[in-house]
Every structure is written in structure tokens, then in C-alpha cells.
Backbone as JSON, one array per atom type, in Angstrom:
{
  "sequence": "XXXXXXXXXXXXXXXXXXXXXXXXXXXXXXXXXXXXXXXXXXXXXXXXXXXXXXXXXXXXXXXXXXXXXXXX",
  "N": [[80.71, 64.35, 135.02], [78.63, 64.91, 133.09], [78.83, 63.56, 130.01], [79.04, 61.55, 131.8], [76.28, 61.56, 132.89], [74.81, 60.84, 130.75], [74.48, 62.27, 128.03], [75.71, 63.2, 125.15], [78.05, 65.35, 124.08], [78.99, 66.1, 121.93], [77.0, 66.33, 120.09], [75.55, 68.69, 121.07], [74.28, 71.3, 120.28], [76.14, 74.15, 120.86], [79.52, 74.34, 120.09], [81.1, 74.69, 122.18], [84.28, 75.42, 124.5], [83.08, 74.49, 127.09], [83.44, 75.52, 130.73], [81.78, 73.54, 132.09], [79.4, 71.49, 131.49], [75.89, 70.91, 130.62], [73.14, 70.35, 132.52], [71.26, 67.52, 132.24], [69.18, 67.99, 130.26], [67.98, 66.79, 128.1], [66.96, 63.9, 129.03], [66.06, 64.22, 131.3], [63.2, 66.09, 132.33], [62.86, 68.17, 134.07], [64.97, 69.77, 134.09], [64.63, 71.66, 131.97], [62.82, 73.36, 132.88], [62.57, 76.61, 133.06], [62.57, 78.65, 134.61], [63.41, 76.93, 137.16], [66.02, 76.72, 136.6], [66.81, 79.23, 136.39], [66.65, 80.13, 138.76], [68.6, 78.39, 140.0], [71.18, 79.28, 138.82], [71.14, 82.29, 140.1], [71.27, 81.44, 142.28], [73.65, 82.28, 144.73], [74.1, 81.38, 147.13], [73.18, 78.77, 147.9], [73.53, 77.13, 145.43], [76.69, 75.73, 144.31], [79.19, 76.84, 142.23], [79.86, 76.16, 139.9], [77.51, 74.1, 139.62], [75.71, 76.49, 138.82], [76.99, 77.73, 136.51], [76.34, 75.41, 135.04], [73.71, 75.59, 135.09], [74.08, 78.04, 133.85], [74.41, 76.85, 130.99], [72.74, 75.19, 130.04], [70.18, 76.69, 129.82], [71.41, 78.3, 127.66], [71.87, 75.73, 126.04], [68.97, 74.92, 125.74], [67.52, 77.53, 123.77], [65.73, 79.07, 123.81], [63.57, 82.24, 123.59], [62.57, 82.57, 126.62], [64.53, 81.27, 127.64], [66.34, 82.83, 126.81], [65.94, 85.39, 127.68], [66.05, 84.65, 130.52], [68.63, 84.4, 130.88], [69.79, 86.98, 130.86]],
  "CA": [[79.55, 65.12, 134.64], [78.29, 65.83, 131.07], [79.16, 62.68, 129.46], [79.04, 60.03, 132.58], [75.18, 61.4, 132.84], [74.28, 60.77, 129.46], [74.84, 63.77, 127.43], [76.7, 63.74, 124.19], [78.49, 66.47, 124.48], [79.2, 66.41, 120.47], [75.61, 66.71, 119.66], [74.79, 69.52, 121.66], [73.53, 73.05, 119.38], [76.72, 74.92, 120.41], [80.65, 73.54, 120.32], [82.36, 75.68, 122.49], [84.67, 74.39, 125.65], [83.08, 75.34, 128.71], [83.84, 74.91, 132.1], [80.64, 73.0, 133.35], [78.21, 70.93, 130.58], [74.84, 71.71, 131.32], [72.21, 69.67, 132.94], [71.02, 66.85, 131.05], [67.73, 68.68, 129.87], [67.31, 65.97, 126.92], [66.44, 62.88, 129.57], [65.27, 64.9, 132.72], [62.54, 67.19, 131.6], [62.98, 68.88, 135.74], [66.06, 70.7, 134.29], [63.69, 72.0, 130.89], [62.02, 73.96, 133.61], [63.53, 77.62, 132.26], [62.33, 78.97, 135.87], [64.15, 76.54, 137.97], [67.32, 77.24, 136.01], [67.02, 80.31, 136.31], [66.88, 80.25, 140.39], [69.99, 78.02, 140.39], [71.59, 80.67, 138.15], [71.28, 82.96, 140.51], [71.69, 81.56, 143.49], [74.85, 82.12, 144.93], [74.5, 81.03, 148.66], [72.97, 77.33, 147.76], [74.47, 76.36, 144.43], [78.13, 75.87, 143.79], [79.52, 77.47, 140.61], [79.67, 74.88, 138.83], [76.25, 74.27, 139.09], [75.2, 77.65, 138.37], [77.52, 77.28, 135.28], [75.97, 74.25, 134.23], [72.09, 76.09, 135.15], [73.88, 79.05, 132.45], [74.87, 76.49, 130.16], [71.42, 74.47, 129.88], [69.77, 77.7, 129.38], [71.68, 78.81, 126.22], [71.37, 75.12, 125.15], [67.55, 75.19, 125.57], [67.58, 78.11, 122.98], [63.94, 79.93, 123.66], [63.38, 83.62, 123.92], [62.54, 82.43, 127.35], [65.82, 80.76, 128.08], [67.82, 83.87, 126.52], [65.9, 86.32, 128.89], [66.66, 84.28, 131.73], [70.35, 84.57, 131.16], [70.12, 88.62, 130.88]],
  "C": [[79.38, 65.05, 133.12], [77.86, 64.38, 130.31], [78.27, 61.63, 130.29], [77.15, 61.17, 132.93], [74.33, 61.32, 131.4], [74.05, 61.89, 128.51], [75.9, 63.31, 126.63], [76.92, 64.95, 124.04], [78.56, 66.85, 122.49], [78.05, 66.72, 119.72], [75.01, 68.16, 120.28], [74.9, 70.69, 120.4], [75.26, 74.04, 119.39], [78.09, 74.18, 120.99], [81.44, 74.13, 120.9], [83.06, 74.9, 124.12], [84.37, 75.16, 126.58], [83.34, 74.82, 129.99], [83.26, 74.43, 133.01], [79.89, 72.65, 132.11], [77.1, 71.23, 131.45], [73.97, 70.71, 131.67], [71.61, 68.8, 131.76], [69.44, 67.04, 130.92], [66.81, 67.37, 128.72], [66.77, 64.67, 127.71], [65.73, 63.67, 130.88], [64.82, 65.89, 132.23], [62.44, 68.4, 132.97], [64.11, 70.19, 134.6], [65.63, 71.59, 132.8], [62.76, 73.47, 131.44], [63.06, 75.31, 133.61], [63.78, 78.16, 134.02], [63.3, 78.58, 137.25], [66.2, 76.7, 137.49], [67.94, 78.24, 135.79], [67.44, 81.04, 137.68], [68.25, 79.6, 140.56], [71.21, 78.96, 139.93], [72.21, 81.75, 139.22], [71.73, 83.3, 141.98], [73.24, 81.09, 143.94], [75.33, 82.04, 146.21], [74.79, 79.45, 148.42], [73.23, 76.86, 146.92], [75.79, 76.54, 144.58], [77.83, 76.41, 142.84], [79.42, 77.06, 139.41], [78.52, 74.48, 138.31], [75.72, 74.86, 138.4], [75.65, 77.84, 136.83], [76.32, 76.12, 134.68], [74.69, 74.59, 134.24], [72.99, 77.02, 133.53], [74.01, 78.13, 130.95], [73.61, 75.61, 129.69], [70.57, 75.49, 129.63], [70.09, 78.29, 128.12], [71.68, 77.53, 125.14], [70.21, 74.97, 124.39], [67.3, 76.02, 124.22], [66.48, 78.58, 122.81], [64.47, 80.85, 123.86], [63.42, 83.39, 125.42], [64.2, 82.37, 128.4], [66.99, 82.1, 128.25], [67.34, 84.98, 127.71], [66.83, 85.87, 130.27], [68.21, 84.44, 132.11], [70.59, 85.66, 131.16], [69.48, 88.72, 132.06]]
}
């Protein structure tokens, strides 16, 4: 993940080690979509964790007002 989908991980906004990189938002503009990231987020029948991780973690990359609601 992270890397092997194209994602420099060293470029990203914040350097911290988490336990799921986040959707590669910078080539797929689908995962840009604050809304749909916000449903995977939350859902905790049909995502794994990991996912959902990697929806919270593409959300605080994003870095909108939008984005930050979505994560509260």
C-alpha cells in the first residue's frame, strides 16, 4: 500500500508513522471526494480498518475545513 500505489510517503504535509497511508488522493481525484471518505470512515460493517484508517488518514492529508469536519 502507500508506496507500491504511487504515493511518496516523504512528501506528504504531515510525517508521522501511521498504521495505514491514505488513499492516493494526488492521482485518483475519486478519493478527493471529502464525502466519500467520509462514508468509508464510518463505515464499520463494509470497510476493513485499515481502510477506514487510510479514509482518516486522506482526510487530514487533504487539509480543508471540510476534510477536518469530516473527521470530528
Amino acid at each position: 500500500m502507500g508506496e507500491t500505489e504511487g504515493i511518496d510517503l516523504k512528501k506528504l504535509r504531515f510525517k508521522t508513522n501511521d498504521p495505514a497511508p491514505p488513499f492516493n488522493y494526488i492521482t485518483d481525484a475519486s478519493y478527493r471526494d471529502v464525502a466519500r471518505m467520509q462514508e468509508i470512515l464510518l463505515d464499520n460493517q463494509g470497510h476493513s480498518l485499515f481502510d477506514r484508517y487510510r479514509a482518516m488518514f486522506t482526510l487530514r492529508d487533504l487539509y480543508t475545513e471540510e476534510s477536518c469536519r469530516a473527521i470530528c
